[in-house]
Every structure is written in C-alpha cells, then in structure tokens.
N, C-alpha and C positions, 0 to 999 in steps of 0.2 A: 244796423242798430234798430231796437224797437226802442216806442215809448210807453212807460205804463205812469196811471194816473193811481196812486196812494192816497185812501181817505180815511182821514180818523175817525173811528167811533167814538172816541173818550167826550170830557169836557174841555171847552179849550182854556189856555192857548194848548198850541202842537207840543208836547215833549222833548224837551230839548233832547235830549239822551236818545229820543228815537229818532231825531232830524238829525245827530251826528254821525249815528250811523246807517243812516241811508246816505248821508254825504258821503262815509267813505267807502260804499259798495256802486255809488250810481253816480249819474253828472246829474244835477238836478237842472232841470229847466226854467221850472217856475211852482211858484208856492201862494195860498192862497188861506184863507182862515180855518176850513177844516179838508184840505188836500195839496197833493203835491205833484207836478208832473216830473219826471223823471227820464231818461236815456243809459239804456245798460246795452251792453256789447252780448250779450247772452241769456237767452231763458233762463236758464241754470241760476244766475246771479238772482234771479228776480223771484225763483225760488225760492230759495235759501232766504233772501230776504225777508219775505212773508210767512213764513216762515220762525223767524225772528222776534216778528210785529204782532204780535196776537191782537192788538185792539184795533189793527189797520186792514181794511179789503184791496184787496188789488185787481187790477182792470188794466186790459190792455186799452192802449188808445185809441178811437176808432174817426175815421176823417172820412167827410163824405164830400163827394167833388158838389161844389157850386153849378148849379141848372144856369144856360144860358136864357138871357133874360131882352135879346137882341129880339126884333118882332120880324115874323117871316111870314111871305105870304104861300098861303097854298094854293097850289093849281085845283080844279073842281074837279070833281070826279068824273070820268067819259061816260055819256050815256048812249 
C-alpha cells in the first residue's frame, strides 16, 4: 500500500463532495485544513483519483529515516 498526500488549491473549508469521494476510492489516514493523507492499494486508484479532483495536487509520501543522535567517539587517525 502507498500513501499519497492530497492538497487543495481552492478556498477553504475542503469540499465536501470532494472529501466523499476520495472516502470512497481511499482509506483516509488523516486530514488537515488544506490536505489530506491518504492509503490506496494501487497507483491506478490514485490516478483516476486526480484525475477527478482538478483543484487537488497529489504527492506521493515521502519519509525520511530519523539520524541517530547517540554521541560516539572516534578513534584518531593513524599517523
């Protein structure tokens, strides 16, 4: 499953008529004042979606791993 992030261009609030159906093509994860995160089983779906939505951009979701922040020492260089 990917996740893509849906964000409105309009004025808000979100469009109901647009947030019913992205409910019935996606699981929605979570929703915010001007975007929507989202979980679809298929590119395909996410297509057609945007498709749909002319006033909406679509993005996939991008996660970056967390830098470890443990302090380590280094050995000195041989000289």
């Amino acid at each position: 499953m990917s996740r893509y992030i849906l964000n409105f261009q309009g004025i808000s609030p979100l469009p109901e008529d647009d947030l019913q159906l992205i409910r019935t093509k996606t699981q929605v994860i979570d929703t915010s004042h001007q975007s929507v995160l989202v979980e679809v089983t298929s590119e395909q779906v996410m297509h057609e979606l945007a498709g749909q939505l002319p006033n909406w951009t679509v993005s996939q979701e991008t996660s970056y791993p967390i830098p470890s922040t443990r302090p380590t020492i280094r050995k000195p260089p041989d000289r």
